[in-house]
N, C-alpha and C positions, 0 to 999 in steps of 0.2 A: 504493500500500500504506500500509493508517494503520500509526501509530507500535507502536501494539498489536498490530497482528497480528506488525511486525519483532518487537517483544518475543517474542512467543511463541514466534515461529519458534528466536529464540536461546534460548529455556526447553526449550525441548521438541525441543533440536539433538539432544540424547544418540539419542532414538527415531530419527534423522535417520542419523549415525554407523551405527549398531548397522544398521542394515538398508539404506541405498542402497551401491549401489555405483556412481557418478555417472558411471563411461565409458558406462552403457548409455542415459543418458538426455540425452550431451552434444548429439546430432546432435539432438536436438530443441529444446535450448539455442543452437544456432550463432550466434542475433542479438545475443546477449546477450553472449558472453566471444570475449575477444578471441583470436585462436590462441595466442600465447605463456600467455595461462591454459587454457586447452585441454590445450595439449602437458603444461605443469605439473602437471594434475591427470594424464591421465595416465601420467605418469611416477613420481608418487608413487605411483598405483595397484602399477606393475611395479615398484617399489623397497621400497617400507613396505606396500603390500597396500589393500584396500578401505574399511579403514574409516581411515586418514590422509588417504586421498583425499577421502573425504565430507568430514573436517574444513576439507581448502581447500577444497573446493566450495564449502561454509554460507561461509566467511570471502570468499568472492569473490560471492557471491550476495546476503550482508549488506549486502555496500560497494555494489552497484548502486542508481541511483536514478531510474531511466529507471520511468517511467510504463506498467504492466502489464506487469512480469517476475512478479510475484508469480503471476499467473493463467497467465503462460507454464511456471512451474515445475509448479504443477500439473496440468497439461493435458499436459507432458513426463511426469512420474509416473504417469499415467493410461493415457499412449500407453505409453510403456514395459513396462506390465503390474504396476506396482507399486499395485496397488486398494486395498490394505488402509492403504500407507501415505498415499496420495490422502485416502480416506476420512477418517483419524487428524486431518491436517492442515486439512480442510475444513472440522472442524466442532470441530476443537481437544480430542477426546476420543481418548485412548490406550488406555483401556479395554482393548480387543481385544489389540492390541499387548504390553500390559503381562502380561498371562494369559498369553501362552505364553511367559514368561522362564522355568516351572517345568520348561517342555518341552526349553528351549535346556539350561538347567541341568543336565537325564539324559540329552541327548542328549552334551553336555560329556562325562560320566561314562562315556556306553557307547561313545564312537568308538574307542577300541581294538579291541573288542568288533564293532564296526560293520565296523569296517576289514576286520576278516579272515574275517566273515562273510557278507556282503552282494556279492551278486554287480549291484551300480549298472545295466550292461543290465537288467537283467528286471525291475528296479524302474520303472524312471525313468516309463515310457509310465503309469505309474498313478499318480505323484506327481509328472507335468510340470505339471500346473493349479499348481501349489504355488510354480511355479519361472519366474521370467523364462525366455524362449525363449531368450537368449544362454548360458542358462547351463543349458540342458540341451545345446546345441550345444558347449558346452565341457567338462561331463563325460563325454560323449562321446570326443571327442576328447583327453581324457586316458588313455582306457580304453583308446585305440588305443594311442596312442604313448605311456605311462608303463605299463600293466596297470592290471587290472580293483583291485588294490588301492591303486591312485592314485588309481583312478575315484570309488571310494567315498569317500576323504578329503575330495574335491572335492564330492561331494553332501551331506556332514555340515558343509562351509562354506555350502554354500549354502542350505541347509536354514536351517540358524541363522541368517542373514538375511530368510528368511522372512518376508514381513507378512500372508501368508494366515492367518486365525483356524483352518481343517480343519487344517491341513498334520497336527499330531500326529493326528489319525485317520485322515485318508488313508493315514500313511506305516504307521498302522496295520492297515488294512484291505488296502494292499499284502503287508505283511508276512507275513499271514494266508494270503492270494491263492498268495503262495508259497512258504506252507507253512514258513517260516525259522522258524529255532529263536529267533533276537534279537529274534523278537514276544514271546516269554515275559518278555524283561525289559521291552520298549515296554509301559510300562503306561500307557496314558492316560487311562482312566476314573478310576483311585485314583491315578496318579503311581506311588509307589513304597512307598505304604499296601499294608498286607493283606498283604505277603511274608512268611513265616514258615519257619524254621530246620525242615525236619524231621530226624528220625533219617532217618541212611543204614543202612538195609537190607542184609546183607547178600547182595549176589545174585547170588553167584558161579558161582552154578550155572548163574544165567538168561543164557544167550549169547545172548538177541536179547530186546528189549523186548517185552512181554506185552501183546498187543493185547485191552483190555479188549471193545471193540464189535465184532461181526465185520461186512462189510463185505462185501455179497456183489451183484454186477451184474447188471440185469436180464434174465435167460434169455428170449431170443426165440426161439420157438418151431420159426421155419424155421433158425434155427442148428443146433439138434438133428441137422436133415435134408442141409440144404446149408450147409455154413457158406461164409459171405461177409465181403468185409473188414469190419472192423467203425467203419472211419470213414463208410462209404454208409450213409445212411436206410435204415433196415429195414421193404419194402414187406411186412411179414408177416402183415398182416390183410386178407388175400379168407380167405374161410372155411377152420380148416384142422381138420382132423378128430381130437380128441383123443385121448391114447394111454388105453387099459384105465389102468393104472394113475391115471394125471390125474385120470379122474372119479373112482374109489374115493379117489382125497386129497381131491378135491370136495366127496364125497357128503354128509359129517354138517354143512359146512354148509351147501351148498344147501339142507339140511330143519331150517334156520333156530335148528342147534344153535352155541352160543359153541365154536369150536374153535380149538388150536393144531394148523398142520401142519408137520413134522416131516420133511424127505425132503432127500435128498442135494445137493450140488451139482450142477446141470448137468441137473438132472431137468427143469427147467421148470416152479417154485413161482410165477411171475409169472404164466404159461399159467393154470395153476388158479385164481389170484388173480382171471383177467380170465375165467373161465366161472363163479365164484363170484359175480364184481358183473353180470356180466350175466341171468345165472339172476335175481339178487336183486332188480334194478331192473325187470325181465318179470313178476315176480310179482305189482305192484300193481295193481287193481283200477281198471275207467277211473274217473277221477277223483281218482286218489290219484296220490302219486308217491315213491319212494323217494330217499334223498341220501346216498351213500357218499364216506365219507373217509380218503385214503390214506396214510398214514404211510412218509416215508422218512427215512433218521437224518440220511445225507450228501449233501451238496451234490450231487456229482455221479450218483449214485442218484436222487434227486428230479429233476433234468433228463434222466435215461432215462427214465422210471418215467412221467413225463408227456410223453414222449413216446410211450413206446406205448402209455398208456391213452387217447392224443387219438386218434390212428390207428387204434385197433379201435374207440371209442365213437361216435365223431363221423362215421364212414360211418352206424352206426344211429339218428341222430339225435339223440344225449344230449351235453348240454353241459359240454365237460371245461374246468378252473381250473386255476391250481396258485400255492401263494404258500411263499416260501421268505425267509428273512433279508435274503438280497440282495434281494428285489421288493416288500419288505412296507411299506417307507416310502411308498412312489408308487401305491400301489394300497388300496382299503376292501376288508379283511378280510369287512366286514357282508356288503359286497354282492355279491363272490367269491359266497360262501356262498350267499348267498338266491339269487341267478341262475344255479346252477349243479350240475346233478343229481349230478360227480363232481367232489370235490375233492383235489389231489393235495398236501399239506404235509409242511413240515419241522417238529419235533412242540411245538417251542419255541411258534411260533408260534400252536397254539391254545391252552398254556397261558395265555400273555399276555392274550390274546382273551375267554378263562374269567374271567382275574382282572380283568381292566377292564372286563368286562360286554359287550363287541362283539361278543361270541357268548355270549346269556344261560346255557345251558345244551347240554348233549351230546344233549338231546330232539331240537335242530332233524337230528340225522342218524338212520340209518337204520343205518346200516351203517360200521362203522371197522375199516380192517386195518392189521395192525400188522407191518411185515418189518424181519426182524431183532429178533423180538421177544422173544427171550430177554434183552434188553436191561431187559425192565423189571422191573426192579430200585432198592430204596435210592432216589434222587433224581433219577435218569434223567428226562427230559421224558416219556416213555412212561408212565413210574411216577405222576406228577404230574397227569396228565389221568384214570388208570385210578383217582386218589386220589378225583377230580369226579366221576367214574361212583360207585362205590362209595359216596359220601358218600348221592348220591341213592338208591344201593336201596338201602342200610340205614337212611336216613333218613324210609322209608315215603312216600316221593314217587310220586304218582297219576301223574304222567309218565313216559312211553315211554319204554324206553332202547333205545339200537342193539345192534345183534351185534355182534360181536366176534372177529375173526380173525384168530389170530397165524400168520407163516410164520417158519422157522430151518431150518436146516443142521444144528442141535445145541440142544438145549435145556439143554447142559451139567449139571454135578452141584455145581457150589462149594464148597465146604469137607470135600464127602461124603467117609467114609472106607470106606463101605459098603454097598451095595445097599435094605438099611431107608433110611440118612440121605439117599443119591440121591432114594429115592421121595416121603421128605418136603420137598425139596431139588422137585423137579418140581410136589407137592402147591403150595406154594408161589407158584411162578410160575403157574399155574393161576389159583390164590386174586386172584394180581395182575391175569391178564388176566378172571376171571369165567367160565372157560372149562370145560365139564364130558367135554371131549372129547380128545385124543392123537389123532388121524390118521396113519396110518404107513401105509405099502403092504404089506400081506401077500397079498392076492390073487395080486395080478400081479408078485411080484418076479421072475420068470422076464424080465419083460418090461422091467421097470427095470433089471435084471443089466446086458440088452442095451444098454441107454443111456446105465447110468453103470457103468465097471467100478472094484474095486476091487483098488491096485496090492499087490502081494507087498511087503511091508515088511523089508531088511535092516537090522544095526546089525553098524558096523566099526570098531571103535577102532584108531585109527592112530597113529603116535608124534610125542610133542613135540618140537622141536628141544632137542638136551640143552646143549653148552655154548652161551651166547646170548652173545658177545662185543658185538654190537652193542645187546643191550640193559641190558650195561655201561654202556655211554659214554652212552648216554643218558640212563639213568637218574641217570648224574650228573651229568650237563648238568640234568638235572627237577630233583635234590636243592640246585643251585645257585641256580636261579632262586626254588624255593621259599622259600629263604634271603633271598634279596635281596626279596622280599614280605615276609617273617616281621619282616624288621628294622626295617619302616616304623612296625610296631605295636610295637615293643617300644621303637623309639624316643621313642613317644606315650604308651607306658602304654595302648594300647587293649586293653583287656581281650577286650571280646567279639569283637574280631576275630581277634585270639592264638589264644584257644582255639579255634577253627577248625582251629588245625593240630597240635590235640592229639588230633585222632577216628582212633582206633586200625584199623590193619588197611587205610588209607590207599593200597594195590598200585598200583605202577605200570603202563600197559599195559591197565587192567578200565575195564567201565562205571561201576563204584562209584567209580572216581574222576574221572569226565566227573561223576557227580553234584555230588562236593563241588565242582567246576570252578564249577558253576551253583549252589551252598548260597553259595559264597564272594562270588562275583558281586552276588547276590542282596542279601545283607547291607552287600557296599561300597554299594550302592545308598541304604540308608536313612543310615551313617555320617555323622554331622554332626559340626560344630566351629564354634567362634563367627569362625574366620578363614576367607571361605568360598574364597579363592582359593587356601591351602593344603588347603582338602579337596577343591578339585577337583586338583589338584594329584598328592594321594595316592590320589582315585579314580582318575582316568587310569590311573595306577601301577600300580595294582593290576588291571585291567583287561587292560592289556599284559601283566603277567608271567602274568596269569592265561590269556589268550591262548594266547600260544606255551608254557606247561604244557599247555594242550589238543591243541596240535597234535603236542607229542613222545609225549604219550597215545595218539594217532590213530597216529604211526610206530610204537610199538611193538605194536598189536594188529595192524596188516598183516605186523610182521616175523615175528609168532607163527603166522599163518595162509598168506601169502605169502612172496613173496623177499626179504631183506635191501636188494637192490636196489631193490624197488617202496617201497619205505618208507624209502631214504635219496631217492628220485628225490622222494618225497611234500615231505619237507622241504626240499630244493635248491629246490623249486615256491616254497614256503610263501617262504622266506628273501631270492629274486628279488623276489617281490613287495613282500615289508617297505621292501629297500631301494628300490623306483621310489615308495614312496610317500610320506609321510610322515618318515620316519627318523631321530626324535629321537633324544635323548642314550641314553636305557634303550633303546631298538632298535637303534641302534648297538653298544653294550654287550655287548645278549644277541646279535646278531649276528656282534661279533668272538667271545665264548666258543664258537658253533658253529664258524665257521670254522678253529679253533684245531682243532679235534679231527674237523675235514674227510677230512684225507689219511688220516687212520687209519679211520672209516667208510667211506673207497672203498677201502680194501685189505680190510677185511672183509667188504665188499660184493660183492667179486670171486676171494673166497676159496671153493674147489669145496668145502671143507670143513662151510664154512656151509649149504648145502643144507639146504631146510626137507624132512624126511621124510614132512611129510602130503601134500606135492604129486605125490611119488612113490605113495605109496596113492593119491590121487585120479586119477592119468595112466594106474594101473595100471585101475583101475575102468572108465575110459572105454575104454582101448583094449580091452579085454577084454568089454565092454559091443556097442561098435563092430565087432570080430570077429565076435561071433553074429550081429549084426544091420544091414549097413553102412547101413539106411534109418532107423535108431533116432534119436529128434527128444528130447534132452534140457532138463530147465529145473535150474540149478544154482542156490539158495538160498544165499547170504551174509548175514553180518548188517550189515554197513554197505557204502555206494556207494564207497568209497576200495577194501574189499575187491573190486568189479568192480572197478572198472578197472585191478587189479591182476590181479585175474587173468586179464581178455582180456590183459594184454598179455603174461602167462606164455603161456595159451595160443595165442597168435601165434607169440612168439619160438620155442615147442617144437617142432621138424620133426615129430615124430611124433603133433601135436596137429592144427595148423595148419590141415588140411584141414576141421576144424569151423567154419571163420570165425564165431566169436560174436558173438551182438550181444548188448546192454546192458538192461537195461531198468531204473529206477530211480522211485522216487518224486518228487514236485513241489517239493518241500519242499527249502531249502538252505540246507544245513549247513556247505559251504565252497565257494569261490571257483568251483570248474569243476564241482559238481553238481545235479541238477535239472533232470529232465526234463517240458516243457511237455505238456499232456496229446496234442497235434497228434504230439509226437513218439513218445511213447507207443504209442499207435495205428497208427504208422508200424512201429515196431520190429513191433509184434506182427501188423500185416499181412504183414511180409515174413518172420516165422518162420511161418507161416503157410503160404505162398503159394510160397517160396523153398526150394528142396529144397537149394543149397548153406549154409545157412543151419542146423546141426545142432543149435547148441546155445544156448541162452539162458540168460544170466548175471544173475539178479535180487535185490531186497531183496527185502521182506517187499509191495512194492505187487502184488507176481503172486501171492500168495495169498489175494488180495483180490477173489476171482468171476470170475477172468479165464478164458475157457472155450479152451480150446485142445487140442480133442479128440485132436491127432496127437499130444500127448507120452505118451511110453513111458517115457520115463526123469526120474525125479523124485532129484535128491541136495542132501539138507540135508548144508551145509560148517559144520559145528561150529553150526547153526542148531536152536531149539527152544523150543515155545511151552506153551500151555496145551491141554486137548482141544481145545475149539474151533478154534483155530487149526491139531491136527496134519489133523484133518480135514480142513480147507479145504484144505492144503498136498496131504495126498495125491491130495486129490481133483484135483489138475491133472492128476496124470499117468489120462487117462482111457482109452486106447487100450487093448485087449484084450491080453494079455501083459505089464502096463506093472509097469515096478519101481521101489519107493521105497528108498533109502539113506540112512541115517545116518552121515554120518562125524565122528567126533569124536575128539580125545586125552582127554577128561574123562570117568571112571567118574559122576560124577554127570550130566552130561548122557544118558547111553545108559539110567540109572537113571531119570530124570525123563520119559524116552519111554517106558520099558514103563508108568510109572505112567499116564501117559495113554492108553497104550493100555488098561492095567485102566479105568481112567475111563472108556472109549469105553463097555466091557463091561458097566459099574455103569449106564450111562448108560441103554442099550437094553433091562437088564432092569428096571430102573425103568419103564422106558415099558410094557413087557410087563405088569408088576406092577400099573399103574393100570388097563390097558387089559380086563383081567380083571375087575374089580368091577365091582359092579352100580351102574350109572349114579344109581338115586338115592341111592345110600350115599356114593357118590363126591360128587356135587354137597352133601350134607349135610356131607361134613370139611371141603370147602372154604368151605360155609357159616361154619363153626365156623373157621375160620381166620381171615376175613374179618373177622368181629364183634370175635374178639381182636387184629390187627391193628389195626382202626379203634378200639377203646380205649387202646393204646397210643400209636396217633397222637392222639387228640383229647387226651390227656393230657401229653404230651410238651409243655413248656413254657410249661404252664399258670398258673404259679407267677409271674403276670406280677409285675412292680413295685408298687409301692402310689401311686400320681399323687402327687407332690409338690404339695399345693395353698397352699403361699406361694407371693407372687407374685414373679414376675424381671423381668429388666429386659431387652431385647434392645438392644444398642451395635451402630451399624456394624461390623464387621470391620475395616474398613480407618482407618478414623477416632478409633470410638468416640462419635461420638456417639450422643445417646439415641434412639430408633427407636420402641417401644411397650411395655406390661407385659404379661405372657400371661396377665392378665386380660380382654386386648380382642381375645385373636386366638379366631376360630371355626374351625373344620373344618369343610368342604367335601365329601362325598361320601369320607367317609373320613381321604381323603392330602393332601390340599389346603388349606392355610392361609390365613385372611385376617386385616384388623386391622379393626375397628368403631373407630365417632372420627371427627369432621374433624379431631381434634390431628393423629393418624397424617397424613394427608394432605398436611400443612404442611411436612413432615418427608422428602418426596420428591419426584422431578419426573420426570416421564413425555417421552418419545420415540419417536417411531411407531415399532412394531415393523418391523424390516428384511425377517422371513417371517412375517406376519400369514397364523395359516388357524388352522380349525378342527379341536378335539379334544373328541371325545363331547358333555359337556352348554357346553363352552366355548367362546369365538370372543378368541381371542387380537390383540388391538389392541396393547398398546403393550409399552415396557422401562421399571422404574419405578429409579432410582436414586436414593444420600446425595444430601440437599439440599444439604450442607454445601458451600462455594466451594472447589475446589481437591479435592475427592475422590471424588467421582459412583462411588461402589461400587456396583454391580449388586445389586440387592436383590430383584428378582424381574420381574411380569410385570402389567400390564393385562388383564382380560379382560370380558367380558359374558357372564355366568350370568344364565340363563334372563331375567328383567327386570332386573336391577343390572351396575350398572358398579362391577366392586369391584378392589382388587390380593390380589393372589397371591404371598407370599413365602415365599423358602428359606432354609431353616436354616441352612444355610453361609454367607451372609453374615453374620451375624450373630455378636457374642460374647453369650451369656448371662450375667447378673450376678443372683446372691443381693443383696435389699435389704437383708437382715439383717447378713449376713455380708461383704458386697462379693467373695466368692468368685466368681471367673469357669468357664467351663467353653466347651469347641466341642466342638461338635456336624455329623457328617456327613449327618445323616440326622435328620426326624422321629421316626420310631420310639424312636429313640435316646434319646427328650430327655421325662422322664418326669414330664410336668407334667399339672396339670387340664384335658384336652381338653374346649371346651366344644361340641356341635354347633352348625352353622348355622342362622339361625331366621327364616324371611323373615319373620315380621313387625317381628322385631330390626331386621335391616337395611334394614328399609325406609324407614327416614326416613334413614340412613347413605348408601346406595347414590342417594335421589334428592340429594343433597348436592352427591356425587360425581359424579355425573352432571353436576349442570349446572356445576360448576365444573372439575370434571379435566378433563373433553374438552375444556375451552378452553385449557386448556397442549399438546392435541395439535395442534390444529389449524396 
């Protein structure tokens, strides 16, 4: 080892520290250290932790002088699994390394946060590439034997050792996967930019969160007939013969008219979908050929949706696609498209496709349907492509455009307060999808009746629990803690975080106040101080108290709807946990104040007195339900999964319950420790309420009113639950079985208020659709005309008022450095978005590195990573590529500081767009004596 390279190794020890933990990589080390330095390092490990250990490791690895330890340490860090830090040290650039200190930084901030929401199993298997194998086997093995919130502390250590460059988007595309609420703060594209304070609302009315998209699964046809579990392949295309009603929803547009269809849940809108594209692609003429493309919003929709269009098209010969977020990286959009007569997409992605030109135009298809398309609306992805259509037919463009087929459940009314404002409210979405036509089933509703019925709707207002003694005590265990958070800022003089807890109307127990929970969060997030170890410090802090305020939040709506019982059991959970984990000083803290006021929650807890009176109306409901009918197959509505499992475990405990043995059914998504169910499980549950006759009643959130077909329920009861129309719809429509009845129970005069309003909704709804369906079709197509043109002025005018191009000239500095870079006199534009610099000066000024994933994008071929020349800073400054004949670089604004020459006024800049100077375009005759420069001199710094 030369003397240099030891140097470096002790420069660049810190990166060393921060991220090995040297037990894992000793057994690869064994010729090198003697056992008494062995046992030493690990001992410091088990005494002072991983990073004291690294520091005797380097001081015993420093002192060796034996001839190729160097190459053995690295070749140990390779073997180990340690890539990123191998890499760092190989070639003595930290670069990589160094970029995610922002990520360690918020992840510092949110383990509180992390702690008590992240359930470490369901994570790990998607962010083990991230992590040495020892130490996914070890947070394992904390999980067993400390709990699942020990598990997590241990994978936010080991995370933050980290030398994988993904790990922040992994753990964010984890996050996502499962649906957890603490991807909302994982911000990893912006960090912790872009967060913003809004007004809380207040929405006390709203007992369950308002599903803006409705979410409906794809209707197989033999389900209708025979229902089957719905985890087996669904063999349902050998021919099956459509119902009367189906083709009449068909028919306007099999005859090549733009329609929205309109028709129930459970009807079989997918069915129509698939005798619509097939009518449509038999149409063309030999020689021609038709290209339909299928729009689905959600992930899991789009992997039905193409699977039954591959199953019924691909026996007849037509070649099914399908490309979604998840597949889009690994696969050509272009040539999906071009080799494939039906395409199945998630709708982002042909945006994207439009705006980068990889799909010139909406000409190349034929045919576009849209399910769930009363979605397109405002800036919805639906909205956005129908912007592309429209630009082209008002734009008098001599190219084709496709039809256009919306399917829904509800075309809703939005803001309508009356049958006029509905139909203009209808008018509208029309206008959005192009569509001159409303499709309803009036022929054959005799026959629809039969197939979907619709249940008798009750409303029971049942009583509040009157004195709450238990939501005493806790409320002022909340008003404690809240205090001991208030004091950090009052101690600082933080202004904007004080007034945080000055927003009036604050209840304990409501979802308004899970909001401010995540407003409060949110804002500790951005919080700086020039001392950064005290602001992580008071982030933590605040984190933590803000924590367990959420979870005595969470006990008091179970105490309000369930037993006093199930919501001190909820916190005894919570409190277990704290202490096997982590359990510093403020957790100990707020841990003794609950314990303190323990024995008096379990005397209240166990007090007959306390009896919540809605449980008694809802025991009365079923057994009385259960009496007329003892084969009656219920689905119970809660608004959160704490409320299941509070109430299977009422209705277990109740003798006169019992005999329904419930089962669960919950959403993906996790929100604390023991919730969240895998979709495999999902499927499970609803096969065996299905299938299982002891099986009576199912207990769910809001994911079983999201298209799940389960024709035996008769009995449908919302528990203090209630949405917008669209949603009461979906909700009723589970209960489908002949005789079925839906209930409302609620203690709130405004929620029983807020159902009949959507039931007039329903009513505004269907006579709007009546009301269009009446005019004469080319009067109708002419308002929508006239809607269309005043829309499309609105938009092309909307933010037309661009900046005026700053044209003095600036100076662009490294970021990291400051040194000088080029003046945006020498930088051109590129196919719009894309930045270069003209000059050999620029040239001088950087030094290039073979690109690590060299591949190609549109007119580009990405070769290298161009970095500061400067010695000691190699900031990332952009990229190498080959455009068309030139070899030129490609830089990003965010390296860079901008400097006024006049003024020395600096400014950063995120974005292009942003940065409002004299764009000059690209001129290949410009760069043609620039680019062969470049050519023959840069690519000999690659080689």
């Amino acid at each position: 080892m030369t003397t240099e390279q030891r140097r470096n190794l002790h420069t660049f020890g810190d990166y060393v520290r921060k991220i090995l933990d040297p037990t894992y990589i000793l057994s690869y080390m064994a010729p090198w250290f003697r056992d008494d330095e062995v046992q030493h390092i690990q001992a410091e490990k088990n005494n002072k932790g991983p990073m004291e250990a690294a520091s005797l490791f380097l001081q015993f690895l420093l002192e060796l002088q034996e001839e190729g330890w160097f190459r053995a340490f690295l070749d140990a860090l390779n073997q180990a699994g340690y890539s990123g830090l191998y890499e760092a040290i190989e070639s003595w650039d930290f670069q990589k390394i160094e970029k995610l200190e922002e990520y360690r930084s918020l992840l510092r901030r949110l383990r509180p946060e992390f702690k008590t929401t992240i359930n470490p199993k369901d994570i790990l298997p998607e962010i083990s590439e991230c992590l040495i194998s020892q130490e996914c086997e070890e947070i394992m093995q904390v999980c067993s034997n400390k709990g699942l919130m020990a598990g997590a502390e241990k994978m936010v250590e080991c995370l933050l050792r980290s030398d994988k460059e993904n790990w922040p988007k992994t753990l964010k595309l984890a996050l996502e996967k499962e649906e957890s609420k603490f991807s909302e703060l994982w911000m990893v594209e912006n960090g912790a930019k872009g967060v913003e304070m809004k007004d809380l609302e207040d929405d006390e009315t709203k007992t369950f969160d308002v599903q803006i998209f409705y979410k409906e699964e794809p209707e197989n046809q033999n389900l209708s007939q025979n229902s089957h579990p719905s985890s087996e392949a669904p063999h349902i295309y050998s021919p099956v013969k459509p119902r009367n009603y189906q083709l009449e929803l068909a028919l306007p547009a099999q005859k090549g008219k733009n329609t929205i269809i309109c028709a129930p849940t459970g009807c079989g809108k997918t069915f129509v979908s698939l005798l619509i594209c097939e009518h449509h692609l038999k149409k063309f003429p030999q020689g021609q050929k038709g290209k339909v493309v299928f729009f689905a919003v959600q992930l899991p929709v789009y992997e039905q949706q193409k699977s039954v269009f591959s199953q019924h098209f691909e026996r007849l010969g037509y070649k099914v696609a399908g490309i979604s977020g998840a597949t889009s990286d690994n696969v050509s959009v272009e040539q999906i498209v071009e080799n494939n007569d039906i395409i199945i997409l998630t709708p982002q992605i042909l945006v994207n496709s439009l705006k980068n030109g990889t799909v010139p135009s909406l000409s190349v298809f034929t045919l576009m349907i849209f399910d769930e398309c009363h979605n397109t609306s405002k800036h919805h992805p639906y909205n956005m492509i129908m912007f592309n259509y429209l630009d082209q037919k008002l734009g008098g463009s001599s190219d084709s455009l496709p039809q256009v087929v919306g399917l829904t459940a509800s075309v809703g009314v939005g803001d309508a307060r009356n049958t006029a404002e509905a139909t203009e409210y209808l008018c509208q979405l029309c206008a959005c999808l192009d569509t001159s036509v409303v499709a309803t089933v009036k022929d054959n509703l005799e026959e629809l009746e039969e197939m979907v019925y619709k249940p008798q709707k009750f409303f029971r207002k049942v009583k509040s629990p009157t004195a709450n003694r238990f939501k005493s005590v806790i409320s002022q265990l909340m008003l404690e803690t809240e205090g001991l958070a208030k004091s950090i800022f009052e101690e600082l003089g933080a202004i904007s975080l004080e007034n945080l807890f000055q927003i009036q109307n604050r209840k304990f127990g409501t979802q308004k106040y899970e909001q401010w929970i995540i407003a409060v969060q949110k804002v500790c997030m951005l919080f700086q101080m020039p001392d950064k170890d005290e602001e992580s410090r008071i982030c933590q802090a605040l984190f933590l108290y803000t924590s367990h305020l959420r979870k005595y939040n969470d006990a008091l709506i179970i105490s309000e709807h369930a037993r006093v019982k199930d919501a001190l059991d909820y916190l005894k959970d919570f409190f277990t946990n704290v202490r096997a984990a982590g359990f510093d000083e403020i957790e100990q803290d707020l841990t003794r104040r609950f314990e303190e006021k323990l024995q008096e929650l379990e005397s209240i807890s166990m007090d007959p007195s306390n009896e919540n009176p809605k449980l008694e109306d809802l025991c009365f409901i079923l057994k009385e339900e259960y009496h007329i009918n003892p084969e009656t197959r219920t689905i119970l509505f809660v608004k959160t999964r704490a409320l299941v499992d509070a109430l299977k475990k009422w209705i277990e405990e109740n003798p006169t319950l019992s005999f329904l043995k419930p089962g669960i059914l919950t959403g993906r998504g996790k929100t604390s420790q023991n919730t969240g169910m895998t979709l495999l499980a999902q499927k499970c549950v609803l096969d065996t309420f299905r299938t299982n006759g002891d099986n009576k009643i199912l207990i769910a959130t809001s994911v079983a009113d999201e298209g799940i077909d389960i024709a035996q329920c008769n009995l449908v009861i919302l528990y203090e639950y209630v949405g917008n129309v669209i949603k009461m719809i979906q909700t009723r429509g589970r209960g489908r079985a002949r005789g079925s009845k839906c209930f409302l129970l609620t203690s709130n005069d405004d929620v029983i208020e807020k159902e009949k309003i959507n039931i007039y909704k329903e009513k505004m709804m269907n006579d709007s659709i009546v009301n269009v369906q009446t005019w004469d079709e080319a009067a109708f197509k002419e308002k929508i005309h006239q809607i269309q043109i005043h829309e499309k002025f609105i938009r092309d005018n909307q933010g037309k008022a661009m900046p005026v191009p700053d044209k003095k000239n600036k100076k662009l500095l490294c970021r990291k450095c400051k040194a000088f870079a080029c003046y945006t006199a020498d930088i051109r534009v590129v196919e719009e978005c894309h930045f270069t610099v003209i000059g050999d000066a620029f040239r001088e000024r950087f030094v290039s590195k073979l690109h690590p994933r060299p591949k190609n994008f549109g007119s580009f071929e990405k070769k290298a990573k161009i970095f500061c020349a400067r010695p000691n800073c190699s900031h990332d400054w952009g990229i190498h590529v080959r455009y068309r004949a030139f070899e030129i670089p490609v830089i990003k604004i965010e390296s860079f500081v901008v400097e006024d020459v006049e003024t020395g006024v600096q400014m950063l800049y995120a974005r292009w767009r942003d940065f409002h100077f004299e764009k000059i375009p690209f001129d290949a005759a410009e760069m043609s004596r620039c680019a062969q420069d470049l050519s023959l001199q840069g690519m000999g710094d690659l080689e």
